[in-house]
C-alpha positions in Angstrom: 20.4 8.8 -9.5 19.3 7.4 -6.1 19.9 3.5 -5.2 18.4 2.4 -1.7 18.1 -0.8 0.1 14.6 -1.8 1.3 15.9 -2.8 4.5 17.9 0.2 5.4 14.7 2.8 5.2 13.3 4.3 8.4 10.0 2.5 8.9 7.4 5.1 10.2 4.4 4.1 12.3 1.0 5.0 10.4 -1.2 4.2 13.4 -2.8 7.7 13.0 -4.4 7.1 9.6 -8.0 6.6 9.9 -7.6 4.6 6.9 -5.7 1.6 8.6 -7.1 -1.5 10.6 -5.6 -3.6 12.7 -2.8 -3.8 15.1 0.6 -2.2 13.0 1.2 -0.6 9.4 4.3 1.2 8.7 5.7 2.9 5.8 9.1 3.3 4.4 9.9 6.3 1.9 11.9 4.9 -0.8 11.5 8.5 -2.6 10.9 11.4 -0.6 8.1 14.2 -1.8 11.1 16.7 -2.7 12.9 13.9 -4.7 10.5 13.4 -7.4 8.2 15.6 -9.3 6.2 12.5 -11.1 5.2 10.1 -8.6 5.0 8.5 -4.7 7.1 5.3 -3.9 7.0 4.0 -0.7 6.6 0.6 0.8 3.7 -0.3 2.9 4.1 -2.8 6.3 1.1 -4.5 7.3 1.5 -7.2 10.2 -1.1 -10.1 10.4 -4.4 -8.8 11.0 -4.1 -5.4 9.3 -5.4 -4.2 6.1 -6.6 -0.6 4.8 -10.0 -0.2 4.4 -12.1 0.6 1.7 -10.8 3.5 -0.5 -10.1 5.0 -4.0 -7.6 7.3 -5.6 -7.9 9.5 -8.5 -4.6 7.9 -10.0 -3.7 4.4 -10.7 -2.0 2.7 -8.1 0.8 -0.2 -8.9 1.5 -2.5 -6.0 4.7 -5.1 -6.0 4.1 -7.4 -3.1 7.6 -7.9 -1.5 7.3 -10.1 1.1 4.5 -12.6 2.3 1.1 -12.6 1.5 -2.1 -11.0 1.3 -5.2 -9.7 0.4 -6.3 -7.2 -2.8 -10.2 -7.1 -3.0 -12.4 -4.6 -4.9 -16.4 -4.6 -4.5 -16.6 -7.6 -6.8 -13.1 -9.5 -6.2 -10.8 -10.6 -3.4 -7.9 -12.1 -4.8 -5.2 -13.7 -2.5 -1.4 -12.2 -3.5 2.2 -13.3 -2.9 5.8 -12.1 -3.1 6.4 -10.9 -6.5 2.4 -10.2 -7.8 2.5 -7.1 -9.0 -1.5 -5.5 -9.1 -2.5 -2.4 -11.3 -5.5 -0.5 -9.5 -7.3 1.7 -11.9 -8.2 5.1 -11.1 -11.7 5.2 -8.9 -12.1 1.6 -8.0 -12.9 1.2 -4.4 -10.6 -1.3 -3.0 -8.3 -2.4 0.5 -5.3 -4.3 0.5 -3.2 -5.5 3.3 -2.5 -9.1 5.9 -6.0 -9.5 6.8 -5.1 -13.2 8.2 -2.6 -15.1 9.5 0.4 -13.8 8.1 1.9 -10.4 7.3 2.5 -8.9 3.9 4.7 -5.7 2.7 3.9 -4.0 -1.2 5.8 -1.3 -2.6 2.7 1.4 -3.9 3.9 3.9 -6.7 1.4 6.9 -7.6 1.0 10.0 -9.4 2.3 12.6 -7.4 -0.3 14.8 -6.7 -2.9 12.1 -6.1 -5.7 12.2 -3.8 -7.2 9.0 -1.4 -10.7 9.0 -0.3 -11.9 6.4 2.1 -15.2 5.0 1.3 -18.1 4.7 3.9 -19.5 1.0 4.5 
């Protein structure tokens, strides 16, 4: 068994990541790779003004919106989200999430481990 608290993590800086906008994202591990053979768990930071752009995985993604609020939009839908919306992302929908406005907004994402991202090309 593992039990963590959200607000003792390391938050690591993901400016590198192609896939970002904006000014800061960070992520906290809540499981590490080595921990888990089934899936990724990690929270995602994203101050006001950042977002990812768009992309798709070849696994569902679950988000759980922890803390303030946001944007989820696919190619058809942008859908405003709050503390406590939790969002199901099918397998090969292109879609971004993040704090594209005034505020900022944190999800926790769980995958299949194994998983692959693509960004897609506007």
């Amino acid at each position: 068994m593992k039990v963590v608290t959200l607000s003792e993590l390391e938050k690591e800086p993901v400016e590198a990541n192609p896939l970002f906008t904006g000014t800061q994202v960070y992520r906290q591990l809540i499981v590490k790779p080595e921990e888990s053979q089934s899936f990724n768990f990690s929270v995602v930071a994203f101050s006001a003004g950042s977002r990812n752009k768009f992309h798709v995985h070849t696994s569902d993604q679950i988000l759980i919106v922890t803390e303030g609020t946001g944007v989820v939009a696919t190619e058809q839908e942008e859908r405003t989200v709050h503390e406590g919306d939790v969002i199901l992302i099918p397998a090969g929908e292109s879609h971004w999430h993040g704090a594209p406005g005034e505020t900022a907004m944190s999800h926790i994402t769980v995958q299949v481990k194994g998983g692959t991202t693509k960004q897609i090309e506007a």
